[in-house]
N, C-alpha and C positions, 0 to 999 in steps of 0.2 A: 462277141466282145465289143464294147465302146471304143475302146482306145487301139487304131489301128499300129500301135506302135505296139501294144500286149500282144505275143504270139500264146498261142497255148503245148505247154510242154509236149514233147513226142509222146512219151507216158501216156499221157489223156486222150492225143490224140488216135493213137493204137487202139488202147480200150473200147473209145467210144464205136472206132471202127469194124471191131469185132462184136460188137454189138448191132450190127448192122445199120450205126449214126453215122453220121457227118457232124464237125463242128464247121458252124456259118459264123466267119467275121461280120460285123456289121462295120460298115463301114463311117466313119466319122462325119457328122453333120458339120459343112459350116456355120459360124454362128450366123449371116443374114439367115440361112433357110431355117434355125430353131424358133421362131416365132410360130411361121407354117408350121409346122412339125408338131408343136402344140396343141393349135388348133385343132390339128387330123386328130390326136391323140383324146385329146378332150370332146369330141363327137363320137369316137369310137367307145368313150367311159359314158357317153349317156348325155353332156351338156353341151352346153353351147359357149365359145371363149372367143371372143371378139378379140381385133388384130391389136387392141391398145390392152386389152388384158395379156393378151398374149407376149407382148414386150415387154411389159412389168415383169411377168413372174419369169423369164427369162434375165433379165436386169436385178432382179430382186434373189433367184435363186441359183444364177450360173449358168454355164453351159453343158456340163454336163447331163446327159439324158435319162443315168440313173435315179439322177436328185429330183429330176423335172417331172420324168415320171411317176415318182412317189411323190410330189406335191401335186402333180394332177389327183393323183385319187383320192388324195387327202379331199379334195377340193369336191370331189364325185360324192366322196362320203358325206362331207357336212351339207351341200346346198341339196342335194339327190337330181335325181333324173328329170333331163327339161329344161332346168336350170339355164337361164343365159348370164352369163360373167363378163363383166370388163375391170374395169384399171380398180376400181377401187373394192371390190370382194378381193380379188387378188391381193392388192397390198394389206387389207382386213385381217387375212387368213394366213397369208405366209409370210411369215417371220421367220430370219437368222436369230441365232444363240443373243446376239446380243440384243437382239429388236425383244424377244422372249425375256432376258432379261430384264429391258426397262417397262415391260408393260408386269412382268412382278412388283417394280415398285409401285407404278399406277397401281396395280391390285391392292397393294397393303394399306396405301393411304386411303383408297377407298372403302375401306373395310373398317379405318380407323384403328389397322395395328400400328403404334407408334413403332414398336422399337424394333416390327421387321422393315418400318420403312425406311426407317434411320440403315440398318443393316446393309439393306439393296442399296440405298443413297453411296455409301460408303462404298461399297464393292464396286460398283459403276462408275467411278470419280477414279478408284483406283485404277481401274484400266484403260483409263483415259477419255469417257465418256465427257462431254463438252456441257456445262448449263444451260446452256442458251437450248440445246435440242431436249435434255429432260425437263425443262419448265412448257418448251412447247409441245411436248406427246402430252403431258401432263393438262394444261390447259384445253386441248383439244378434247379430250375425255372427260374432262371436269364442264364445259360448257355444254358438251351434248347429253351429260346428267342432269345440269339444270334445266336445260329446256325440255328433257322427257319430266323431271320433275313439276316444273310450272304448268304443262300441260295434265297430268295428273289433279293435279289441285285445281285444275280451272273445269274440271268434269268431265274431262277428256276418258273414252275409256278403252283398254288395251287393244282392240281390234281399228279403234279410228285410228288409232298413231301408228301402230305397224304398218296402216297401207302408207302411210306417208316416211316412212322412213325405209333407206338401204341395207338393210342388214340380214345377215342368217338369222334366223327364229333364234337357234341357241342364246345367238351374241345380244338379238333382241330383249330375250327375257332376262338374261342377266344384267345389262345396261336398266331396263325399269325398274328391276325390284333396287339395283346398287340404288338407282332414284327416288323410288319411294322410303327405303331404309334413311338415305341420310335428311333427306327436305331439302325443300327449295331454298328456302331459308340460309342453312347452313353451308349449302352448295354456293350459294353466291359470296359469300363471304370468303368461301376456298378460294373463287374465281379472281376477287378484288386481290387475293394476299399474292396470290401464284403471277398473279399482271404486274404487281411489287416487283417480285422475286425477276420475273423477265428485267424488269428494268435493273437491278442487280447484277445480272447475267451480264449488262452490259456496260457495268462502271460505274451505274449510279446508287453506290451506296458508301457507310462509310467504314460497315463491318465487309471484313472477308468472303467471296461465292461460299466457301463451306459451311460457315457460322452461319451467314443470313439464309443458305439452305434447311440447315438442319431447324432451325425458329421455326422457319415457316412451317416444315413437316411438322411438328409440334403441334401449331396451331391448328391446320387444318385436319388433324386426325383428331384434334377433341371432341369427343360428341356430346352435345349439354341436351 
């Protein structure tokens, strides 16, 4: 058991006993040693987690070891065996509910579904999601579109740009095709509206953050 303060019922433990078991408490990690604890765990699934990956997904996923553990494997599953990890696969891959949440809107607008963008926009504002942080997820992914996109169109071809880029293959091929589907073209324009929008975020407009949010989604999901 994780939590040394959960005992397990006499009931269980009887059973287990007649069973010729033992229940083993585990006893509770403090959090300095779950970074370590990581680490160990992540060489025993096959990869490698360097000590600043290993604070992130600690930081990022809690302390608890049941969480930590299923987002290791999560992490086992997508990169496989060999794998070495640091800060940024880790922030890449694990996401909270709500981090999952704002990268749905990133997904819709990138898709150029207007009105599930509109939708997510709205859900996320309502519980109290800040502008200033969904203009910058946003921008961040909209800029690393264009540049896989410019580089596509300059004769670049899928295997030069993977060696130069950090990503899992999955997040790889869907980031190119999201790039080749919209253009460079169009991507840049997303990017000039979204750098608008930030300066919005911080006052300088003379429409409301919601209004001058929702335009912009508009804009950048039309595909011509």
């Amino acid at each position: 058991m994780e939590d040394n303060k959960q005992q397990a019922p006499p009931s269980l433990r009887g059973a287990v006993e007649k069973l010729g078991g033992a229940l083993v408490q585990e006893a509770a990690l403090k959090a300095n040693a779950l970074p370590r604890w990581a680490k160990e765990r992540a060489a025993q699934l096959g990869f490698e987690l360097d000590g600043a990956g290993a604070q992130a997904l600690v930081a990022q996923v809690g302390e608890r070891r049941v969480r930590l553990e299923r987002e290791l494997e999560k992490l086992a599953l997508e990169y496989g065996p060999g794998a070495r990890l640091s800060t940024s696969e880790v922030e890449g891959a694990v996401a909270d509910a709500a981090e999952q949440q704002v990268w749905g809107l990133v997904d819709s607008i990138m898709a150029g579904d207007r009105q599930a963008a509109v939708a997510a926009y709205l859900a996320l504002r309502a519980q109290g999601e800040a502008l200033a942080r969904l203009t910058g997820v946003l921008q961040s992914r909209m800029r690393v579109a264009l540049e896989l996109a410019r580089r596509l169109e300059a004769g670049e071809d899928r295997s030069q740009i993977q060696r130069s880029v950090r990503m899992a293959p999955y997040q790889f091929d869907r980031r190119l095709n999201e790039a080749r589907d919209v253009g460079a073209s169009t991507l840049a324009a997303a990017v000039d509206r979204i750098a608008r929008l930030e300066l919005a975020a911080r006052g300088d407009s003379t429409l409301d953050q919601d209004t001058e949010a929702i335009r912009v989604i508009g804009a950048v999901t039309t595909r011509r």
